[in-house]
C-alpha positions in Angstrom: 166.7 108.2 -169.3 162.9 109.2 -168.3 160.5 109.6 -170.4 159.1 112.9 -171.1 155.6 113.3 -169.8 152.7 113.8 -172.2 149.9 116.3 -171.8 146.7 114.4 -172.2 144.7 116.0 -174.9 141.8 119.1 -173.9 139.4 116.1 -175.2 139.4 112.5 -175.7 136.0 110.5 -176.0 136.9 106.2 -176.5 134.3 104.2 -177.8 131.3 106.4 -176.7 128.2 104.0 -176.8 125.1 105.4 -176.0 121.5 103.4 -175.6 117.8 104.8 -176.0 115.5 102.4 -174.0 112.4 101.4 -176.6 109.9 99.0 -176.3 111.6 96.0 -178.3 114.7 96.9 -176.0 117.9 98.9 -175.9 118.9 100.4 -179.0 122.3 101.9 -179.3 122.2 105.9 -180.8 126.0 106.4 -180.4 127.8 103.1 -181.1 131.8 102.7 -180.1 132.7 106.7 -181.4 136.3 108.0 -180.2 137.5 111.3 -181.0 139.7 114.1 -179.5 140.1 117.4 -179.5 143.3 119.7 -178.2 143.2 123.4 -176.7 143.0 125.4 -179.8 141.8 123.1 -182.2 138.4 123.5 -184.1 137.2 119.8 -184.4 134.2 119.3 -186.7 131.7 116.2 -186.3 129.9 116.1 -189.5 127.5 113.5 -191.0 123.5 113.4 -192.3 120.5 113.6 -189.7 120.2 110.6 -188.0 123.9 110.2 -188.0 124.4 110.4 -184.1 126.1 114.0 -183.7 124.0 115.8 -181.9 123.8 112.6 -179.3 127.4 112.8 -179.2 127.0 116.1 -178.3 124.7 115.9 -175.5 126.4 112.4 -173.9 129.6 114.6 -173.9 128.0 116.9 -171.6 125.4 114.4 -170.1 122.5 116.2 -170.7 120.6 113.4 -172.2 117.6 112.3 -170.0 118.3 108.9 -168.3 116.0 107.5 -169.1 115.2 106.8 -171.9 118.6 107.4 -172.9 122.0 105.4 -170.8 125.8 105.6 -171.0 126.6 102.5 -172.0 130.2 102.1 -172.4 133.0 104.4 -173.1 135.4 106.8 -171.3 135.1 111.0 -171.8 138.3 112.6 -170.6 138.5 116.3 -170.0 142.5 116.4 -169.7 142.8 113.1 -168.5 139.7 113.1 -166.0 136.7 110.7 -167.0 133.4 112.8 -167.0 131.3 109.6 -167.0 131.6 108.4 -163.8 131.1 111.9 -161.9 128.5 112.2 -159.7 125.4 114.4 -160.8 126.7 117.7 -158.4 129.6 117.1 -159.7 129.2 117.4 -163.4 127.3 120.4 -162.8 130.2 122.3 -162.0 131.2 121.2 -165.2 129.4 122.4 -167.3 129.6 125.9 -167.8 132.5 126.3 -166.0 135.2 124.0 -167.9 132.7 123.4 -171.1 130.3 125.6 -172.3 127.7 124.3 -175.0 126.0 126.4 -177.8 122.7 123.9 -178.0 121.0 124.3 -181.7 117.9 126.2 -181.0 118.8 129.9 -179.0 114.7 130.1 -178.4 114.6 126.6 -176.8 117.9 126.9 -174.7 117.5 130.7 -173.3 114.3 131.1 -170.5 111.6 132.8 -172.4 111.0 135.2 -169.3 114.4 135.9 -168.1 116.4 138.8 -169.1 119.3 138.2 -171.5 121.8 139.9 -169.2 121.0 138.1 -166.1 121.4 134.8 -168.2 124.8 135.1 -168.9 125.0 136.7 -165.4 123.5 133.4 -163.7 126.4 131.1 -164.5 128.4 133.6 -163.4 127.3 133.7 -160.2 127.0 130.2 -159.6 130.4 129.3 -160.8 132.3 132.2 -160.3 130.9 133.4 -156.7 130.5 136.3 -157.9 128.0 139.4 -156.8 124.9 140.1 -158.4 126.6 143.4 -159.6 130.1 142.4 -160.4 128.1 139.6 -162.8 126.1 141.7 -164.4 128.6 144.2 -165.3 130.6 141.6 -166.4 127.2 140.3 -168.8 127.1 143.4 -170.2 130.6 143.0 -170.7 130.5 139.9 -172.8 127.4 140.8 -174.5 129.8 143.4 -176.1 132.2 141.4 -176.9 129.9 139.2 -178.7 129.0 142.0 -180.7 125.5 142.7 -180.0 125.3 147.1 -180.1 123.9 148.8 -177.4 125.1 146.1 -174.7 123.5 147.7 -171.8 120.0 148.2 -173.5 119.7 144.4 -174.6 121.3 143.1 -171.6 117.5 144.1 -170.1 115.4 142.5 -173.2 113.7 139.5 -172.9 114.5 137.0 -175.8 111.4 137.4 -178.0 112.9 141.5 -178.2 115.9 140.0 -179.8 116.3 139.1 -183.1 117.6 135.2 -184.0 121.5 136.6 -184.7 121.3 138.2 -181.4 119.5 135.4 -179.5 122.6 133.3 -181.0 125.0 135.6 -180.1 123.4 135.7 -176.1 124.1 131.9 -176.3 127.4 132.1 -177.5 127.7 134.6 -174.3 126.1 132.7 -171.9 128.6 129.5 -172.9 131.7 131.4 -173.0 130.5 133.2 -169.5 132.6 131.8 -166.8 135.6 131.1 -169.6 135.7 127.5 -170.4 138.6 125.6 -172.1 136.0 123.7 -174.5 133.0 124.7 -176.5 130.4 122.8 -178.1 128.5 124.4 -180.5 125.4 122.1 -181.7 124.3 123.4 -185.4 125.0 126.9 -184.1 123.9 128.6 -187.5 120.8 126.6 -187.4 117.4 128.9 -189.2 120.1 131.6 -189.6 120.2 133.4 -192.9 123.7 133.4 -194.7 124.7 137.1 -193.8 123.8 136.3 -190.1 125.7 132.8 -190.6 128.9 134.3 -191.4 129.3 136.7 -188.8 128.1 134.0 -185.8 131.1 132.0 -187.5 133.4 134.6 -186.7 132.7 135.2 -183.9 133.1 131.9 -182.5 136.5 132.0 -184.6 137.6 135.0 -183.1 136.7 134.4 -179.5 138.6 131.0 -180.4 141.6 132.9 -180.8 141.1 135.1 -178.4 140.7 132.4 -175.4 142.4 129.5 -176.4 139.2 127.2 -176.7 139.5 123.8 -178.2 135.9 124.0 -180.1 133.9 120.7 -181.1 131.7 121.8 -184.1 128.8 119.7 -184.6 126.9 120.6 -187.9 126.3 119.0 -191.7 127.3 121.8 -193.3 130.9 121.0 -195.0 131.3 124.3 -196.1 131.2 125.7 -192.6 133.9 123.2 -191.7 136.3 123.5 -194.8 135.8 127.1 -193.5 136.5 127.0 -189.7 137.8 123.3 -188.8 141.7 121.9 -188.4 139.9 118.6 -188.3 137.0 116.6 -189.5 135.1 113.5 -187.7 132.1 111.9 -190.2 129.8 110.2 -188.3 126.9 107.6 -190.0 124.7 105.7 -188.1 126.1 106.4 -185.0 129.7 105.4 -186.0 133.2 107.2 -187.0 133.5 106.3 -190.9 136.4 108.6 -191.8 138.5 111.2 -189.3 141.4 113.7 -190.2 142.7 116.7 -191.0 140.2 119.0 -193.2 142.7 119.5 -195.7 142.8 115.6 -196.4 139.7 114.2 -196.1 138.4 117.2 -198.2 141.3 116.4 -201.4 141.1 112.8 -200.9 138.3 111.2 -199.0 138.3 108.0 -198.7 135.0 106.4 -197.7 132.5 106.0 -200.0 129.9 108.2 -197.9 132.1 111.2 -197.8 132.6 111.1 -201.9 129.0 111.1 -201.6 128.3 113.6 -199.1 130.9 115.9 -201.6 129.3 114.7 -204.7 125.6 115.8 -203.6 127.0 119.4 -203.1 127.1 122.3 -205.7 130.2 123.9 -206.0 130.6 127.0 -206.6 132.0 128.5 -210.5 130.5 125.1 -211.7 126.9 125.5 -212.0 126.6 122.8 -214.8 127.9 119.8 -212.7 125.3 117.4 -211.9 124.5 116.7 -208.4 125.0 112.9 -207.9 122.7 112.6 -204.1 123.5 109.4 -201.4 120.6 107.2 -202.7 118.1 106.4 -199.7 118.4 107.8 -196.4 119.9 106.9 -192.9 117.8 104.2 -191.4 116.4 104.7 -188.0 118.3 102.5 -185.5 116.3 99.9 -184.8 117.2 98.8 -188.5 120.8 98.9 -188.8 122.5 96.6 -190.0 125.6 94.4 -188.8 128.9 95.1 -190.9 129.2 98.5 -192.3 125.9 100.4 -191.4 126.6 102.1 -195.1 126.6 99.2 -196.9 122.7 99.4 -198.0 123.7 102.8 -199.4 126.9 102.1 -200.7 127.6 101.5 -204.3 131.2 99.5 -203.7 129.6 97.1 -201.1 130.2 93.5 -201.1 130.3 90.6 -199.0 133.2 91.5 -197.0 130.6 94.7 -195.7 129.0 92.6 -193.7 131.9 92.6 -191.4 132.6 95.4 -189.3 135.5 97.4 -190.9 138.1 98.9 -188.1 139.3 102.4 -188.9 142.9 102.4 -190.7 145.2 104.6 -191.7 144.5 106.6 -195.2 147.8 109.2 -195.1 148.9 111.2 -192.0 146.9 111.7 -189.6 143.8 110.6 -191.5 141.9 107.1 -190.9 138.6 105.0 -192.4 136.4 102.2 -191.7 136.2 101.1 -195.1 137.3 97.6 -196.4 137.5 99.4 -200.0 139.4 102.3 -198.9 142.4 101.9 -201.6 139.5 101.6 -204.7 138.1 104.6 -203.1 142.0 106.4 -203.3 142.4 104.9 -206.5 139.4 106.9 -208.1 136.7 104.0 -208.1 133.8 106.2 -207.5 135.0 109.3 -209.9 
């Protein structure tokens, strides 16, 4: 009997290590991180500054300057296809077309003197083949659809006319331009206030649904990914310390720094509960340590910390790097 072939999944980065050149030597940013993401699936990569997401983000899409920054080691598959090894050219055509990126500052990522329509239009054009006309119909298409009002109008502002939710919601258009089966949206509510928040969050939910993207969130905001997420990847110190579905890791986490990372938030209807913060901060990586990098911070740690704890299963689906992981299920930190 044959065996029945497997799609590969939309996403799969293994062991991910990324180096910034310095002037005591290399010093890895991203160290050993694998995730995956499949068509359809909100993935969210969580985890304090410092913590390695946004690197993540950018090695994904090699957009990090080289140098100071290098590929190291690792494998990104885009259904199967290793990104990594692609030659410049050929990565272009990439990006954009097959992934499209919503980068954490609109006002940073959009050209200051280019129009808003002919932005999303340029991607169009270069991708697509399409004629300066046919694309910026199509821009003021989108921009619709992103629900910025009078389309046509604002498809002929320049960015400062715009205000930060539409500037956001250009980006969002300019990524999803020529259709891509994966979006990575970098802190995409970043300096937004909460009204403007929630709408940009559904939006990118709804042109999820709509297209079939597999979406990597990257943000440290848990409440935006018990919100929009099927999955959740915490990241400290540039390495995976718990992974799995939202629904678990947010009932029963199981690593020390996500009870912390829960414990240091308010909820809501329980204004009297004291806040209980992560003592200290995440070190710069020059200075972490060998073992668990968490185990300066961590109130279970022990001698066994200083080894390097592989990630292990916690229920379905749901892993940690944690050699007290069953004291943590248990209730030790409550």
């Amino acid at each position: 009997m044959s065996a029945v072939p497997t799609t590969p999944p939309l996403l799969e980065v293994r062991g991910l290590r990324t180096e910034f050149r310095t002037r005591t030597g290399a010093v890895a940013v991203v160290d050993g991180i694998s995730l995956q993401v499949d068509a359809g699936e909100t993935v969210g990569l969580v985890g304090e500054s410092g913590s390695g997401k946004s690197v993540t983000a950018l090695s994904i899409m090699r957009l990090l300057p080289e140098p100071p920054a290098r590929i190291a080691g690792g494998r990104v598959l885009l259904r199967g296809r290793d990104l990594l090894p692609l030659p410049k050219r050929e990565m272009r055509r990439v990006r954009g077309r097959r992934i499209g990126m919503v980068f954490q500052e609109p006002m940073t990522a959009i050209d200051p003197v280019m129009r808003a329509g002919d932005q999303v239009a340029e991607g169009m054009r270069a991708h697509l083949r399409l004629s300066a006309a046919e694309a910026r119909e199509r821009a003021v298409d989108l921009l619709r659809q992103v629900g910025i009002p009078s389309p046509e109008e604002r498809a002929r502002a320049f960015p400062h006319q715009l205000s930060g939710g539409m500037k956001q919601r250009v980006m969002i258009a300019i990524a999803l331009a020529c259709d891509p089966e994966l979006l990575i949206a970098d802190e995409p509510t970043t300096a937004l206030d909460v009204t403007i928040q929630a709408q940009i969050l559904n939006l990118l939910r709804d042109m999820q649904a709509a297209r079939g993207l597999g979406v990597l969130l990257v943000t440290h905001d848990l409440g935006v990914v018990a919100e929009t997420c099927d999955r959740v990847v915490v990241l400290y110190a540039g390495r995976v310390m718990e992974e799995g579905p939202v629904d678990a890791v947010f009932r029963r986490p199981a690593h020390p720094y996500t009870v912390g990372l829960f414990r240091s938030l308010p909820r809501p209807g329980d204004l009297r509960r004291r806040l209980v913060p992560i003592p200290g901060v995440v070190p710069p990586p020059s200075l972490w340590e060998a073992g668990c990098r968490f185990r300066a911070r961590c109130p279970l740690a022990d001698g066994r910390c200083g080894e390097v704890p592989p990630l292990e299963p916690a229920g379905p689906g749901h892993r940690v790097a944690c050699h007290h992981r069953e004291r943590v299920l248990e209730g030790a930190l409550d």
